[in-house]
C-alpha positions as CSV (number, residue, x, y, z in Angstrom):
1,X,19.8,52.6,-100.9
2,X,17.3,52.5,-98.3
3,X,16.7,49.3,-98.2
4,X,20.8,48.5,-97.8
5,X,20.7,50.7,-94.9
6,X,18.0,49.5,-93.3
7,X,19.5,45.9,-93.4
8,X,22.7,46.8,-91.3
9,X,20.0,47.7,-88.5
10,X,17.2,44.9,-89.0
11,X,19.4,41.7,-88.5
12,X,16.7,38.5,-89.0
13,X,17.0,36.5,-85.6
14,X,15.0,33.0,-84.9
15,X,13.1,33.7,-81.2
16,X,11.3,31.2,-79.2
17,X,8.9,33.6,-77.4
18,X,6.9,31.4,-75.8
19,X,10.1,29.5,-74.2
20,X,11.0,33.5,-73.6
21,X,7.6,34.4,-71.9
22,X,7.8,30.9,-69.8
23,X,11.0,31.7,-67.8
24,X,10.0,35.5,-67.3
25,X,7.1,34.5,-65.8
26,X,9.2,31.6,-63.9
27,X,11.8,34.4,-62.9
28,X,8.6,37.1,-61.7
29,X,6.7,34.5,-59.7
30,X,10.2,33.3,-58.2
31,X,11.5,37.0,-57.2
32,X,7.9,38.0,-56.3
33,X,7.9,34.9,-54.0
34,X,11.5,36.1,-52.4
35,X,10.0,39.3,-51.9
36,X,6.8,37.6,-49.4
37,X,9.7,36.1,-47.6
38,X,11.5,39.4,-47.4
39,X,8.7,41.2,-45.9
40,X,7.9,38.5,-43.7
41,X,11.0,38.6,-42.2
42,X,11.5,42.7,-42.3
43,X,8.1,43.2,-40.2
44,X,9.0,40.3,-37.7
45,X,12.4,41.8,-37.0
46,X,10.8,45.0,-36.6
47,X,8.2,43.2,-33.7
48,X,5.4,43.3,-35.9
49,X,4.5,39.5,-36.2
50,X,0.3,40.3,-36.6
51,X,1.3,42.5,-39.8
52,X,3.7,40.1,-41.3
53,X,1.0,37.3,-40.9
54,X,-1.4,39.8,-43.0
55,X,1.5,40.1,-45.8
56,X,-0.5,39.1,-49.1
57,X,1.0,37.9,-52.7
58,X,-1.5,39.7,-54.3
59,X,-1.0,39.0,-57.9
60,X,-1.4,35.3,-57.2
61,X,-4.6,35.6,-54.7
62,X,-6.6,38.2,-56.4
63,X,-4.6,38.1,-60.2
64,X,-2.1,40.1,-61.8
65,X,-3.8,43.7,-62.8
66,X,-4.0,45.6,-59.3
67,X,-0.9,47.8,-60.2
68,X,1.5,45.8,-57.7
69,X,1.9,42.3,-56.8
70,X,2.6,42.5,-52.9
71,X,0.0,44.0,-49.9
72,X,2.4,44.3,-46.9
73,X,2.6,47.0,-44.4
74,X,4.8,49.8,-42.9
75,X,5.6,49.4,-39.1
76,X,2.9,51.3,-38.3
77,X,0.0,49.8,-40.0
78,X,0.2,51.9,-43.1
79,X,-0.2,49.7,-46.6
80,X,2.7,49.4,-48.6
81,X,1.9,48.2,-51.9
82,X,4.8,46.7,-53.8
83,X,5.7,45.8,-57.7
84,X,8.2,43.5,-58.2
85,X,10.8,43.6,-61.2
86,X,13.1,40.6,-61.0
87,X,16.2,39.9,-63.3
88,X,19.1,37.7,-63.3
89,X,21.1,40.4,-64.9
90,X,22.9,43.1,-63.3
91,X,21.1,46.2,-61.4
92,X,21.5,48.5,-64.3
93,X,19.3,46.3,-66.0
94,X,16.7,47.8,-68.0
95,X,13.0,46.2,-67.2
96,X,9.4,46.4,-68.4
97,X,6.4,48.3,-66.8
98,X,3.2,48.4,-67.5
99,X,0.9,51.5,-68.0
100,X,-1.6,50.2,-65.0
101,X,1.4,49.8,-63.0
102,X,2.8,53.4,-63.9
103,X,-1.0,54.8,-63.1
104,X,-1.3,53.1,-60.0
105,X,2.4,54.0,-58.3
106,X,1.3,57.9,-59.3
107,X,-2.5,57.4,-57.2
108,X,-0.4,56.0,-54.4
109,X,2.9,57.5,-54.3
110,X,3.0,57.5,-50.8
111,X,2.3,53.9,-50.4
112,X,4.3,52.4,-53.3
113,X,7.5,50.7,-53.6
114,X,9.0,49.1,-56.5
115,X,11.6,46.5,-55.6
116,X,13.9,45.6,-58.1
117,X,15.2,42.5,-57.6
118,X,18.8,41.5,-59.3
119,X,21.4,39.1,-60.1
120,X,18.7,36.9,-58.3
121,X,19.8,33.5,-60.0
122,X,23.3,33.9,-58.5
123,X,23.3,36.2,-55.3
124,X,19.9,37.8,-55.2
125,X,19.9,41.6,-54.0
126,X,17.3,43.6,-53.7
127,X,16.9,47.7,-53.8
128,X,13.7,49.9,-53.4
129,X,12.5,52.6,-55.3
130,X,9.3,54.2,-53.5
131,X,6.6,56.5,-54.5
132,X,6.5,57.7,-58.8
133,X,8.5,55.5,-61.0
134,X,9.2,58.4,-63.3
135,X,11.3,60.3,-60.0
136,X,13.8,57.1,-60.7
137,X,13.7,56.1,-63.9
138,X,13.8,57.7,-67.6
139,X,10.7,55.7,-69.4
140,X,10.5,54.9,-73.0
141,X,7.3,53.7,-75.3
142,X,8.1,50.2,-76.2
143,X,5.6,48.8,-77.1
144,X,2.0,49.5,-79.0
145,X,-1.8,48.1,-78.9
146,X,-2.9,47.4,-82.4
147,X,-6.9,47.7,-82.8
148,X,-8.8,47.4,-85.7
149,X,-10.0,50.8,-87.3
Protein backbone atom coordinates (compact mmCIF):
# COMPACT_ATOMS: atom_id res chain seq x y z
CA UNK A 1 0.00 0.00 0.00
CA UNK A 2 2.86 2.14 0.52
CA UNK A 3 4.57 1.58 -2.16
CA UNK A 4 1.19 2.52 -4.46
CA UNK A 5 1.09 5.73 -2.69
CA UNK A 6 4.35 6.55 -2.94
CA UNK A 7 4.14 6.09 -6.85
CA UNK A 8 1.40 8.80 -7.37
CA UNK A 9 4.14 11.29 -5.88
CA UNK A 10 7.61 9.86 -7.33
CA UNK A 11 6.78 10.10 -11.23
CA UNK A 12 10.26 8.59 -13.11
CA UNK A 13 11.37 11.67 -15.43
CA UNK A 14 14.50 11.37 -17.98
CA UNK A 15 16.80 14.77 -16.98
CA UNK A 16 19.74 15.99 -18.85
CA UNK A 17 21.56 17.70 -15.96
CA UNK A 18 24.47 18.64 -17.42
CA UNK A 19 22.53 20.39 -20.51
CA UNK A 20 20.50 21.82 -17.25
CA UNK A 21 23.66 23.07 -15.27
CA UNK A 22 25.08 24.54 -18.87
CA UNK A 23 22.30 27.08 -19.46
CA UNK A 24 22.03 28.10 -15.61
CA UNK A 25 25.43 28.92 -15.69
CA UNK A 26 24.84 30.59 -19.28
CA UNK A 27 21.72 32.47 -17.82
CA UNK A 28 24.00 33.61 -14.25
CA UNK A 29 26.98 34.73 -16.13
CA UNK A 30 24.54 36.55 -18.67
CA UNK A 31 22.37 38.38 -15.87
CA UNK A 32 25.47 38.88 -13.66
CA UNK A 33 27.01 40.54 -16.76
CA UNK A 34 23.72 42.94 -17.21
CA UNK A 35 24.10 43.71 -13.71
CA UNK A 36 28.13 45.32 -14.32
CA UNK A 37 26.38 47.29 -16.97
CA UNK A 38 23.60 48.31 -14.68
CA UNK A 39 25.86 49.68 -12.11
CA UNK A 40 27.96 51.18 -14.51
CA UNK A 41 25.50 53.18 -15.78
CA UNK A 42 23.57 53.85 -12.16
CA UNK A 43 27.01 55.47 -10.66
CA UNK A 44 27.64 57.47 -13.94
CA UNK A 45 24.24 58.99 -13.79
CA UNK A 46 24.70 59.68 -10.29
CA UNK A 47 28.26 61.77 -11.34
CA UNK A 48 30.38 59.13 -9.99
CA UNK A 49 32.41 58.11 -13.15
CA UNK A 50 35.84 57.15 -10.78
CA UNK A 51 33.50 54.58 -8.78
CA UNK A 52 31.86 53.12 -11.78
CA UNK A 53 35.35 52.53 -13.40
CA UNK A 54 36.23 50.59 -9.98
CA UNK A 55 32.83 48.35 -10.50
CA UNK A 56 34.34 44.64 -10.34
CA UNK A 57 32.58 41.25 -11.65
CA UNK A 58 33.90 39.55 -8.89
CA UNK A 59 32.92 36.04 -9.30
CA UNK A 60 34.74 35.99 -12.69
CA UNK A 61 38.02 37.94 -11.46
CA UNK A 62 38.65 36.40 -8.12
CA UNK A 63 36.03 33.07 -8.56
CA UNK A 64 32.66 32.23 -7.48
CA UNK A 65 32.82 31.59 -3.38
CA UNK A 66 33.12 35.36 -1.94
CA UNK A 67 29.30 35.35 -1.03
CA UNK A 68 28.34 37.81 -3.97
CA UNK A 69 29.41 38.12 -7.47
CA UNK A 70 29.48 42.10 -7.93
CA UNK A 71 32.01 44.78 -5.93
CA UNK A 72 30.35 48.17 -6.88
CA UNK A 73 29.74 51.09 -4.63
CA UNK A 74 27.19 53.43 -3.07
CA UNK A 75 27.43 57.20 -4.10
CA UNK A 76 29.36 57.88 -1.48
CA UNK A 77 32.18 55.44 -1.60
CA UNK A 78 30.62 52.81 0.66
CA UNK A 79 31.01 49.03 -0.92
CA UNK A 80 27.99 47.47 -2.05
CA UNK A 81 28.41 43.95 -2.57
CA UNK A 82 25.87 42.31 -4.79
CA UNK A 83 24.52 38.50 -5.58
CA UNK A 84 22.90 37.99 -8.51
CA UNK A 85 19.84 35.51 -9.14
CA UNK A 86 18.80 35.61 -12.73
CA UNK A 87 15.76 33.78 -14.26
CA UNK A 88 13.84 33.79 -17.38
CA UNK A 89 10.73 33.12 -15.43
CA UNK A 90 8.53 35.41 -13.77
CA UNK A 91 9.53 37.53 -10.44
CA UNK A 92 7.72 35.18 -8.20
CA UNK A 93 10.19 32.77 -9.27
CA UNK A 94 11.55 30.66 -6.67
CA UNK A 95 15.66 30.54 -6.85
CA UNK A 96 18.66 28.79 -5.23
CA UNK A 97 21.03 30.24 -2.57
CA UNK A 98 23.87 29.06 -1.23
CA UNK A 99 24.76 28.67 2.62
CA UNK A 100 28.16 30.98 1.97
CA UNK A 101 25.93 33.37 0.28
CA UNK A 102 23.27 33.35 3.15
CA UNK A 103 26.35 33.74 5.84
CA UNK A 104 27.93 36.43 3.97
CA UNK A 105 24.59 38.77 3.36
CA UNK A 106 24.07 38.29 7.41
CA UNK A 107 28.15 39.71 8.17
CA UNK A 108 27.35 42.46 5.81
CA UNK A 109 23.84 43.34 5.91
CA UNK A 110 24.46 46.79 5.55
CA UNK A 111 26.42 46.40 2.45
CA UNK A 112 24.44 43.66 0.63
CA UNK A 113 22.09 43.60 -2.12
CA UNK A 114 20.64 40.77 -3.78
CA UNK A 115 19.33 41.64 -7.26
CA UNK A 116 16.96 39.39 -8.68
CA UNK A 117 17.01 39.54 -12.13
CA UNK A 118 13.67 38.33 -14.20
CA UNK A 119 11.96 37.54 -17.31
CA UNK A 120 15.51 38.50 -18.54
CA UNK A 121 15.35 36.42 -21.85
CA UNK A 122 12.31 38.53 -22.99
CA UNK A 123 12.27 42.05 -21.14
CA UNK A 124 14.77 41.82 -18.40
CA UNK A 125 13.77 43.71 -15.01
CA UNK A 126 15.52 43.92 -12.23
CA UNK A 127 14.48 44.40 -8.35
CA UNK A 128 16.69 44.69 -5.19
CA UNK A 129 16.52 43.09 -2.05
CA UNK A 130 19.29 44.58 0.47
CA UNK A 131 20.68 43.62 3.70
CA UNK A 132 19.48 39.59 5.24
CA UNK A 133 17.96 37.43 2.77
CA UNK A 134 15.82 35.81 5.39
CA UNK A 135 13.90 39.70 5.99
CA UNK A 136 12.61 38.91 2.17
CA UNK A 137 12.37 35.61 1.65
CA UNK A 138 10.88 32.29 3.48
CA UNK A 139 14.03 29.72 3.00
CA UNK A 140 13.71 26.05 2.69
CA UNK A 141 16.58 23.04 3.01
CA UNK A 142 16.81 21.65 -0.45
CA UNK A 143 19.43 20.17 -0.70
CA UNK A 144 22.05 17.83 1.49
CA UNK A 145 26.06 17.07 1.53
CA UNK A 146 26.55 13.41 1.70
CA UNK A 147 30.01 12.39 3.48
CA UNK A 148 31.20 9.18 4.22
CA UNK A 149 30.83 8.07 7.92
Amino acid sequence: MARESAAVYRLPQQRDYLEREARNISLGLAGESFVVNFEHLRLRAAGQDKLADKVEHVSQSQGDGLGFDILSFETDGRERFIEVKTTAFGKETPFFISQNEVGFARENAEQFHLYRLFDFRRNPRLFDLPGVVEQHCQMSPSNYICRFA
